[in-house]
TORPA-4810 file (N, C-alpha, C, O; in nm, 3 decimals):
<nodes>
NODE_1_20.132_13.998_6.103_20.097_14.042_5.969_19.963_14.115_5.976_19.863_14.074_6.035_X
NODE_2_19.978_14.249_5.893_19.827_14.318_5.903_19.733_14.182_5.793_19.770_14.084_5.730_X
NODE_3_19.595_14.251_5.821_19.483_14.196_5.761_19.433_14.299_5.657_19.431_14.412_5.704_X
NODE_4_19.391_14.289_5.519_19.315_14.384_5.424_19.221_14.519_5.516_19.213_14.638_5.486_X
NODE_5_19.182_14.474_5.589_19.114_14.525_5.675_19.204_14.682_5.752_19.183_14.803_5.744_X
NODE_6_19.299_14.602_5.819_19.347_14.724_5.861_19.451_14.771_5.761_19.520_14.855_5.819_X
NODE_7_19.487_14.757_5.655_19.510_14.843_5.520_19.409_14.909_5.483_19.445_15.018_5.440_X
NODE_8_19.275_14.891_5.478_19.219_14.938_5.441_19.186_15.061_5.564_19.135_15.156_5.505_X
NODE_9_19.193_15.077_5.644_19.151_15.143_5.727_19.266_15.241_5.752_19.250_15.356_5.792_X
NODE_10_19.361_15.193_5.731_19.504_15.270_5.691_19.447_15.402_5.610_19.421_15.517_5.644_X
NODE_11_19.440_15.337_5.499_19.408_15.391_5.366_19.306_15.527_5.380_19.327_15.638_5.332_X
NODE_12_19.181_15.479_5.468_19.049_15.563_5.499_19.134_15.655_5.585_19.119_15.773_5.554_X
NODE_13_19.206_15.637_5.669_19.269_15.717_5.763_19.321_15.871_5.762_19.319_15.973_5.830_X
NODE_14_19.382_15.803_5.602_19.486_15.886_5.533_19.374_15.979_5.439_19.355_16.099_5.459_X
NODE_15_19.314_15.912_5.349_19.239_16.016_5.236_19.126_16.067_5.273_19.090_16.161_5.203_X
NODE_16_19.034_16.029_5.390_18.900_16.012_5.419_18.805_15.915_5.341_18.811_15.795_5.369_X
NODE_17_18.723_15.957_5.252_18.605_15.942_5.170_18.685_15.873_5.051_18.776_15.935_4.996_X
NODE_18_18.654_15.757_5.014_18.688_15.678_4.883_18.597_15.587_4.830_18.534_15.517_4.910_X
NODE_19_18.573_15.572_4.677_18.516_15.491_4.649_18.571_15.318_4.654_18.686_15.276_4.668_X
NODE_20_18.449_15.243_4.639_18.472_15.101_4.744_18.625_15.073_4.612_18.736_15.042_4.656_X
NODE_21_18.605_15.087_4.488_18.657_15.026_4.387_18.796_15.110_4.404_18.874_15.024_4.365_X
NODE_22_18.855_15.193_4.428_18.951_15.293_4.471_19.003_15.229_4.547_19.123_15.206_4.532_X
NODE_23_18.906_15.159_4.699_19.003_15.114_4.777_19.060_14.991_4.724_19.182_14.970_4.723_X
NODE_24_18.962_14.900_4.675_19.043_14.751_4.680_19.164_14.768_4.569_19.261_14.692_4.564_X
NODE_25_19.145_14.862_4.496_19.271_14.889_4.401_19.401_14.948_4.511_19.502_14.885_4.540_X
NODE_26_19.378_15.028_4.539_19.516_15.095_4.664_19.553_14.932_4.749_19.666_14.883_4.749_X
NODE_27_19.457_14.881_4.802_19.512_14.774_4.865_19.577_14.676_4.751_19.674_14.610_4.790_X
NODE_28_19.535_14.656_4.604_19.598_14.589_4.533_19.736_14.647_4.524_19.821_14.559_4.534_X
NODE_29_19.776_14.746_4.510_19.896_14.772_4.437_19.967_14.815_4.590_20.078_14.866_4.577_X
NODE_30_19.918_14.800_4.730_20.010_14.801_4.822_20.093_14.667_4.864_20.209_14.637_4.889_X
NODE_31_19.937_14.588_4.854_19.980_14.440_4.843_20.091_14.408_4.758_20.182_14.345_4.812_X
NODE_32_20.110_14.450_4.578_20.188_14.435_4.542_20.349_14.491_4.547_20.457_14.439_4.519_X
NODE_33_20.306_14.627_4.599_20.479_14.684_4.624_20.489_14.620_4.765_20.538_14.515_4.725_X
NODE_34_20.484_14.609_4.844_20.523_14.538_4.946_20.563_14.359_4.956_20.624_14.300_5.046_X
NODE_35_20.497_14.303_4.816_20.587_14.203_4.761_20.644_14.211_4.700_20.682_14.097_4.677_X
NODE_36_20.717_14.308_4.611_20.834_14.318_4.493_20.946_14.360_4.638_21.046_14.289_4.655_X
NODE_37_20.913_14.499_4.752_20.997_14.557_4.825_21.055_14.490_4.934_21.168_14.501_4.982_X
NODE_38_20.927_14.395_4.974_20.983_14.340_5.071_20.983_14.183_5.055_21.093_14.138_5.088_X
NODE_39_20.915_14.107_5.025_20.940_13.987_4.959_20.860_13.876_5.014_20.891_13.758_5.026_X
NODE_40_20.740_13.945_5.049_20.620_13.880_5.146_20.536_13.982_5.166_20.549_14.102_5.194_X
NODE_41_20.389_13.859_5.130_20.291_13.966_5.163_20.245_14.053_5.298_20.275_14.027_5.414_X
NODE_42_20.141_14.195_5.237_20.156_14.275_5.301_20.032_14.218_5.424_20.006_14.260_5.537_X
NODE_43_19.980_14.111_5.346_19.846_14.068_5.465_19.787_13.963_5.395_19.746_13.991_5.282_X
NODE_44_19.774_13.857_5.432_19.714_13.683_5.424_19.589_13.726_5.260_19.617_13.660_5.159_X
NODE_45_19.519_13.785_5.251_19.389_13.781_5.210_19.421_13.777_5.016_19.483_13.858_4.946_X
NODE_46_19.378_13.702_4.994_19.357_13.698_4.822_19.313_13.784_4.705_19.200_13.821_4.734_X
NODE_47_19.339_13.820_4.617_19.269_13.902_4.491_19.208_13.803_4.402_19.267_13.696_4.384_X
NODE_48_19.103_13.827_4.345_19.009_13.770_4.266_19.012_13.826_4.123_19.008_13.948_4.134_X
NODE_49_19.017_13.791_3.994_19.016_13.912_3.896_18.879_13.898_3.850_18.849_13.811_3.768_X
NODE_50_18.771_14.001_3.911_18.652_14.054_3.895_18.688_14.093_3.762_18.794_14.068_3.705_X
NODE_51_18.573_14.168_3.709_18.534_14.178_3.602_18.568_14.337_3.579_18.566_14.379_3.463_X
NODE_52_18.610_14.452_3.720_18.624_14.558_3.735_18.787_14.561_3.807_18.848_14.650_3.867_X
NODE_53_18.819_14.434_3.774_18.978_14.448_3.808_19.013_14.382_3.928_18.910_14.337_3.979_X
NODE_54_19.114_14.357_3.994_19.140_14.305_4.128_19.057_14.289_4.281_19.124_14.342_4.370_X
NODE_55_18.954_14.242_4.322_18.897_14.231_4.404_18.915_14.140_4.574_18.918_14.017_4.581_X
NODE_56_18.923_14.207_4.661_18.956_14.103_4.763_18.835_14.070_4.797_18.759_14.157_4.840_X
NODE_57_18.804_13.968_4.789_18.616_13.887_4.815_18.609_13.969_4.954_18.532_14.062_4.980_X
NODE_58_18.742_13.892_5.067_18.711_13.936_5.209_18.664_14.119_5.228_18.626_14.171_5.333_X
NODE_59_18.671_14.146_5.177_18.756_14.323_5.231_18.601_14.330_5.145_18.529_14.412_5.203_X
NODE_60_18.548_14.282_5.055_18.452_14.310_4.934_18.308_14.274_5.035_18.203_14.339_5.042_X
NODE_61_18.342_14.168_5.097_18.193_14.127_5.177_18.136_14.237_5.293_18.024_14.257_5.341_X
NODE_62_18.276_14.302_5.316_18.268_14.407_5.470_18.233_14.518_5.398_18.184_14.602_5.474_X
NODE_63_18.237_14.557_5.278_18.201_14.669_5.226_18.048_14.654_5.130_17.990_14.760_5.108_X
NODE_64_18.009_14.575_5.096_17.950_14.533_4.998_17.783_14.630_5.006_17.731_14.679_5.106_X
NODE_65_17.749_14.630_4.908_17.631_14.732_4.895_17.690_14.900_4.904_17.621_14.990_4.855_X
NODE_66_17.787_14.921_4.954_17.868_15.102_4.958_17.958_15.126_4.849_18.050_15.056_4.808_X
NODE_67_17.913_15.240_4.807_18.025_15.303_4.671_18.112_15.379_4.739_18.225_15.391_4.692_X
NODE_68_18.088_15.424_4.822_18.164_15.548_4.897_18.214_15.527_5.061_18.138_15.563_5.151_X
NODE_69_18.309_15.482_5.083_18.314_15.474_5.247_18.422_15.562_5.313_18.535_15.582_5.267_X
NODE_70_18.380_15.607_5.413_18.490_15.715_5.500_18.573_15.642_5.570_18.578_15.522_5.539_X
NODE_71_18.654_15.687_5.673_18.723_15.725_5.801_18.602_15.652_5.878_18.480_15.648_5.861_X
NODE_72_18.707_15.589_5.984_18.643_15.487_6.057_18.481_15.370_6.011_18.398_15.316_6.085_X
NODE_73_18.497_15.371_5.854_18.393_15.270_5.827_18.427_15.120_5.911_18.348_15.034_5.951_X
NODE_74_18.535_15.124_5.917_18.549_14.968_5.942_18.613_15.016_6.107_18.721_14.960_6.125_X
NODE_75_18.586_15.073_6.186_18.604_15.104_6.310_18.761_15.180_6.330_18.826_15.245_6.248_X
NODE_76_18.790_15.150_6.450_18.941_15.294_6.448_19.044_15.184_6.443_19.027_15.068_6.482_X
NODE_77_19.169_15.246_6.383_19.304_15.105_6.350_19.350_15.074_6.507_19.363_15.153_6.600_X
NODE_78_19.364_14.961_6.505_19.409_14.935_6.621_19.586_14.963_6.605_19.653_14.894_6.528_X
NODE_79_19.649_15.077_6.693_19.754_15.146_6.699_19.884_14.992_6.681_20.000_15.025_6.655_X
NODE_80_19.861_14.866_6.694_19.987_14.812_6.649_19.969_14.711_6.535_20.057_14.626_6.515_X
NODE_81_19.825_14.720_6.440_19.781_14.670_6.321_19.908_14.649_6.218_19.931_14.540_6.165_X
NODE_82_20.006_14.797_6.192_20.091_14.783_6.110_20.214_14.815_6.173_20.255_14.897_6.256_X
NODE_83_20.249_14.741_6.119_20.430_14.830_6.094_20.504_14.938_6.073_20.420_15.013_6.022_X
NODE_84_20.595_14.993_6.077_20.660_15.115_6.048_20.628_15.064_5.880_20.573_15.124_5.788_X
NODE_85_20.677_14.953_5.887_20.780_14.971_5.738_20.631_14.912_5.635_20.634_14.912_5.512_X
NODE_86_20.522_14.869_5.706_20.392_14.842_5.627_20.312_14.975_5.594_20.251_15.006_5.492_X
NODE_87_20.333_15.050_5.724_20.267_15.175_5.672_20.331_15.274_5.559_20.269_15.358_5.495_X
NODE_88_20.469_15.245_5.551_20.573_15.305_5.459_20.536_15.249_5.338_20.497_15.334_5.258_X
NODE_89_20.535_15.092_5.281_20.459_15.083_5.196_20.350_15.117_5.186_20.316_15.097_5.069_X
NODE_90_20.229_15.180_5.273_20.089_15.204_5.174_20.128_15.327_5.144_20.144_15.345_5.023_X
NODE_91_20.155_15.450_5.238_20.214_15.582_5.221_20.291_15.571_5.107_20.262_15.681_5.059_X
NODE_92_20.377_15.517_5.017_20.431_15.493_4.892_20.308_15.541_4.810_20.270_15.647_4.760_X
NODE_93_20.249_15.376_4.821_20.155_15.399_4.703_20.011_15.509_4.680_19.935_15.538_4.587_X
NODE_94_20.027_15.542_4.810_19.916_15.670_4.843_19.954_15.756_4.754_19.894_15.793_4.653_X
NODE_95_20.109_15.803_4.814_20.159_15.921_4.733_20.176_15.884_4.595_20.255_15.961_4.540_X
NODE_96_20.127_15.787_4.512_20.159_15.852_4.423_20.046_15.799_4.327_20.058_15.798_4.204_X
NODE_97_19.953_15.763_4.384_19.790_15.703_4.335_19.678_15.727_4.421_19.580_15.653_4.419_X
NODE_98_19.688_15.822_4.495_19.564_15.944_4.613_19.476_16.045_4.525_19.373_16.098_4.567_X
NODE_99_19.533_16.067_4.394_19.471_16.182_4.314_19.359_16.044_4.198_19.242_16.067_4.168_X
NODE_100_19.426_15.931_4.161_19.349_15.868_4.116_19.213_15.809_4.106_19.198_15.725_4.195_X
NODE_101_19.114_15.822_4.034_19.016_15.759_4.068_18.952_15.610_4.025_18.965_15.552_3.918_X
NODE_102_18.891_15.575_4.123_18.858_15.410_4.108_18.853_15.367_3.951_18.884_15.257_3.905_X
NODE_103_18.813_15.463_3.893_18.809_15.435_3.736_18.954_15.442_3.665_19.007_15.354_3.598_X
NODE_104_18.983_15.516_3.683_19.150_15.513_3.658_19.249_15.389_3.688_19.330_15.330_3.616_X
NODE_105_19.218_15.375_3.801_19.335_15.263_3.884_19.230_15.109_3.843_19.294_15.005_3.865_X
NODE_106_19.064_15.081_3.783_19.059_14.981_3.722_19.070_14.963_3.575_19.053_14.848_3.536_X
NODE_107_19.096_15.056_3.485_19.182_15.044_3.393_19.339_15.039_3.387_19.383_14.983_3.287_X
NODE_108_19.440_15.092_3.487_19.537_15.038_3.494_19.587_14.869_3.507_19.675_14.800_3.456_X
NODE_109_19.469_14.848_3.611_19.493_14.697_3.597_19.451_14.628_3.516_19.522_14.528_3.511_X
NODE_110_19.369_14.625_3.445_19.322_14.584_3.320_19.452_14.580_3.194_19.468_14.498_3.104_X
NODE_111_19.538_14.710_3.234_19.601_14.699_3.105_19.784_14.605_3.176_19.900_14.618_3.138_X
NODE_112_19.726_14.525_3.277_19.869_14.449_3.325_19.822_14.313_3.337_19.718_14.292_3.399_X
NODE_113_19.900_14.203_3.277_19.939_14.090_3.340_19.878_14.006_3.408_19.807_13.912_3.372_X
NODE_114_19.913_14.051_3.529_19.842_13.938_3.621_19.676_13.969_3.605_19.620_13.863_3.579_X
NODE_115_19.573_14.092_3.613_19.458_14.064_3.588_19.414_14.018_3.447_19.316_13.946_3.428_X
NODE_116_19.492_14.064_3.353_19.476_13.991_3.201_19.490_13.814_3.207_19.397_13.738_3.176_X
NODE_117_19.614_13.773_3.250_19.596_13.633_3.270_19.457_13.559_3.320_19.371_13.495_3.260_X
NODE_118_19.476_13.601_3.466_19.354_13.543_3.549_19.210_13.534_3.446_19.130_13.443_3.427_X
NODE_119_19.219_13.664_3.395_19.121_13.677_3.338_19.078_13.612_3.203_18.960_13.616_3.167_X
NODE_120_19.183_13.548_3.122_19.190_13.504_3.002_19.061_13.373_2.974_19.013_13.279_3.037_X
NODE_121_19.043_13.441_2.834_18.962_13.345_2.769_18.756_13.364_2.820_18.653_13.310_2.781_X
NODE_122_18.792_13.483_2.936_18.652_13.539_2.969_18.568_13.643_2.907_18.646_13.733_2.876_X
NODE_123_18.457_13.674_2.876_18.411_13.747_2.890_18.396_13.872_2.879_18.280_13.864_2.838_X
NODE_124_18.422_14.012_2.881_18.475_14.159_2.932_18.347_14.151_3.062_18.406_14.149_3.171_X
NODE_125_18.245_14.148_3.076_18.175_14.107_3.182_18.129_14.003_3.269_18.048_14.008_3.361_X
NODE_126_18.200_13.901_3.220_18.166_13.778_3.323_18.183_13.786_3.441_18.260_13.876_3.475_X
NODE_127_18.132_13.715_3.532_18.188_13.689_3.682_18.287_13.582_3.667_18.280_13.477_3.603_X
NODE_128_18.407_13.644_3.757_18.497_13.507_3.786_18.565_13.552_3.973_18.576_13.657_4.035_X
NODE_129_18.594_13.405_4.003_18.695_13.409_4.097_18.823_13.338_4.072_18.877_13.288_4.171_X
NODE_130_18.877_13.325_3.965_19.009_13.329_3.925_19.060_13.396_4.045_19.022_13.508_4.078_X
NODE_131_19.170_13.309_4.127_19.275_13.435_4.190_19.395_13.473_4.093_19.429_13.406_3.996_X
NODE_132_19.460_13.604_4.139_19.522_13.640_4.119_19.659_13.625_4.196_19.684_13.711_4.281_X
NODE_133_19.756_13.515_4.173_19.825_13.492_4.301_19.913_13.567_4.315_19.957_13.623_4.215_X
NODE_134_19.964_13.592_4.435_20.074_13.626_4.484_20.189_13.624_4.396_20.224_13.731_4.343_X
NODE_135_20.248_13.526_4.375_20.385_13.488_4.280_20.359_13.540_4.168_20.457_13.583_4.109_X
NODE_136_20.199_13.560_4.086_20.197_13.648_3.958_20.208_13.763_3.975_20.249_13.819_3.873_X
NODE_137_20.186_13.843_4.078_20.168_13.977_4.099_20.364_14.014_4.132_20.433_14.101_4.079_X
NODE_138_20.400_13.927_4.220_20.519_13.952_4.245_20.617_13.987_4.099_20.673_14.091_4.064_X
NODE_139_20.609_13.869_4.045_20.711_13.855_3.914_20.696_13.961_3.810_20.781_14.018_3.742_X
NODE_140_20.536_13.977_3.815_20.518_14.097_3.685_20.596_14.246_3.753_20.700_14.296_3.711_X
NODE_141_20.526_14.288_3.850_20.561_14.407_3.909_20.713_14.433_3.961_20.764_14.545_3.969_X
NODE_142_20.767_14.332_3.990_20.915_14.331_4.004_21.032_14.379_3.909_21.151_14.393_3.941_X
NODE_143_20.950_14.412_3.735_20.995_14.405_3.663_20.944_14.561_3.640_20.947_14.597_3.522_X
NODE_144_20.901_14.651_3.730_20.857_14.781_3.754_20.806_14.815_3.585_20.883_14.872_3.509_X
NODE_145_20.650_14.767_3.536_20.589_14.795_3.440_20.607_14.880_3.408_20.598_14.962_3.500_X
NODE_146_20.641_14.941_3.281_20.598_15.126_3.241_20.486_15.174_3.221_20.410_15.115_3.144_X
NODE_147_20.451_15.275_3.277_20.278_15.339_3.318_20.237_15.312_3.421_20.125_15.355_3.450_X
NODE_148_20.318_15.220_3.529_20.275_15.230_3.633_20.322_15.310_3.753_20.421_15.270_3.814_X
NODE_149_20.280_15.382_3.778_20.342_15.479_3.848_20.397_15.436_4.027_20.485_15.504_4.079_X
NODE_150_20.345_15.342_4.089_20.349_15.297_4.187_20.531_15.209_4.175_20.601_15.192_4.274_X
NODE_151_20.555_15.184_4.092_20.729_15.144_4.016_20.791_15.167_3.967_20.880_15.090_3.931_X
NODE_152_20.781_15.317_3.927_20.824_15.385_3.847_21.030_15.425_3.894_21.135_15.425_3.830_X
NODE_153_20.991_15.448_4.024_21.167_15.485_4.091_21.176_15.393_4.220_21.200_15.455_4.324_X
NODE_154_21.163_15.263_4.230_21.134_15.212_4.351_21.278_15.119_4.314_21.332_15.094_4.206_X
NODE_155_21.308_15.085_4.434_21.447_15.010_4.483_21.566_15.009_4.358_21.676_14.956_4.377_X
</nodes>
């Protein structure tokens, strides 16, 4: 199983230059089509519902203090990190959330489910580590939301 890490480095691979909040969103919604598509996650590591939307603490500590990180920030992918069919899921959601920006893709999640739950009864700025589990992300998105473009024509 890949690690956030080398999704994320996937990700840098593919677009270059992204903001930090851009990425952990692409890794959110790869994480999630790769559990509606395939029926297990795309890599061990957790989402948190921050206050700016889905956060992986891990992937968050390796980046932390950078708005902006390139191509090879987190060193070069090690060539058997992913899968055919893992890289097919991020390439999905690339293509069709690569033009988006971090601001964009943390109001999308804002307006779904699983970060609304987690998040309930908080704040609009509080800190939380509420996770966001797995099985919530699965069930909502399985049900291919409208406005989300990442489910829009999938299986």
């Amino acid at each position: 199983m890949a690690s956030i890490t080398d999704v994320a480095t996937y990700i840098l691979e593919n677009l270059g230059s992204v903001s930090t909040m851009k990425l952990q969103k692409l890794a959110f919604y790869s994480q999630a089509y790769h559990l509606v598509n395939d029926g297990a996650p795309l890599f061990p590591e957790e989402f948190e519902a921050w206050a700016n939307g889905p956060v992986a603490p891990d992937l968050f500590r390796k980046h932390r203090g950078e708005f902006v990180i390139s191509r090879g920030f987190f060193g070069p992918l090690d060539s058997g990190a992913l899968s055919e069919a893992e890289k097919a899921t991020i390439d999905h959601v690339l293509s069709r959330l690569k033009d988006w920006t971090g601001a964009q893709l943390s109001n999308l999640t804002h307006s779904e489910a699983p970060w609304q739950e987690a998040r309930a009864g908080l704040a609009p700025n509080a800190r939380s580590t509420r996770p966001i589990t797995n099985h919530r992300i699965r069930t909502f998105y399985e049900t291919r939301p409208q406005g989300n473009p990442v489910f829009a024509w999938t299986v």
